[in-house]
C-alpha positions in Angstrom: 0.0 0.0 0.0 1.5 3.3 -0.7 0.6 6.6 0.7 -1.0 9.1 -0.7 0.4 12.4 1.0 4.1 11.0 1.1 5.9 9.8 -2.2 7.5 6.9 -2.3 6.4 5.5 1.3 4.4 2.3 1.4 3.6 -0.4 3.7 4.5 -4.1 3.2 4.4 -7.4 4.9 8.0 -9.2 4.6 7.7 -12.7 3.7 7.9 -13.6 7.3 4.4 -11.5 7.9 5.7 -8.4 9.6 4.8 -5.3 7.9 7.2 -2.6 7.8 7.3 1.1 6.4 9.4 1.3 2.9 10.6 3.9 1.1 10.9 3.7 -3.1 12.2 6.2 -5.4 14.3 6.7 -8.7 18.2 7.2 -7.9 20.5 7.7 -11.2 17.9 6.0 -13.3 17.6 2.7 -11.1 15.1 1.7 -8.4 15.5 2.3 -5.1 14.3 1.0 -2.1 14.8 1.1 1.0 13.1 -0.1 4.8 12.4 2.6 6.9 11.0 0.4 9.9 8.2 -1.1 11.6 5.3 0.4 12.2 5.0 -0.5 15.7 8.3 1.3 16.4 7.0 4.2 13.9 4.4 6.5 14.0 2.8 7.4 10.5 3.9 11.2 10.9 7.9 9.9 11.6 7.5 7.5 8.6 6.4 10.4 6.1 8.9 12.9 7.2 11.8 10.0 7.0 10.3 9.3 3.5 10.6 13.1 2.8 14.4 13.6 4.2 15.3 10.5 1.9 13.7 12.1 -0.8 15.6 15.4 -0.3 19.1 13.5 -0.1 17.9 12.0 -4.0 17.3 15.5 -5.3 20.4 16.8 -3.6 22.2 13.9 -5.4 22.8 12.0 -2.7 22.5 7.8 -2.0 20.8 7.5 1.2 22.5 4.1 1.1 26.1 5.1 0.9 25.3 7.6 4.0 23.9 5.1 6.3 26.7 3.0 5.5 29.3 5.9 5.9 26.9 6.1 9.7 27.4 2.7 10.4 30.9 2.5 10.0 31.5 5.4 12.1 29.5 4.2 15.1 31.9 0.6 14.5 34.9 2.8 14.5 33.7 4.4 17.7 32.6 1.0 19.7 36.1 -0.7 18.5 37.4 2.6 20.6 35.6 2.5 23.6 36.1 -1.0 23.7 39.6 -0.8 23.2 40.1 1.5 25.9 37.9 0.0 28.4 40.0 -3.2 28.4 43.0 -0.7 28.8 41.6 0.5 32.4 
């Protein structure tokens, strides 16, 4: 089901039967799509405005995959750090 006041957001059920909130758009020509998160965890509202902010980063030319990964890596970088120094004390 897709919304009709936020482009690109939708609602499916994963194979497994759990719906979660999606997000679809058009990035350099191909398909994109990505999970936004479960609507138990995500009010409608939060769902369209994530939906919206991803769809800014397309215009603005940016892959909202490439960012979260860039995010993800950062928050390893910084848990292999406190880590590391917590085994140091």
């Amino acid at each position: 089901m897709w919304d009709a006041t936020a482009a690109g957001l939708g609602l499916r059920t994963t194979p497994a039967g759990k719906p979660a909130y999606v997000f679809q758009s058009v990035y350099q020509g191909k398909n994109l799509r990505l999970t936004i998160g479960n609507p138990g965890a995500w009010r409608i509202e939060q769902a369209r405005d994530k939906a919206r902010a991803l769809q800014r980063m397309i215009n603005d030319g940016k892959d909202p995959r490439d960012l979260k990964r860039d995010a993800l890596a950062q928050q390893a970088e910084r848990d292999a750090s406190a880590a590391a120094q917590a085994e140091a004390n």
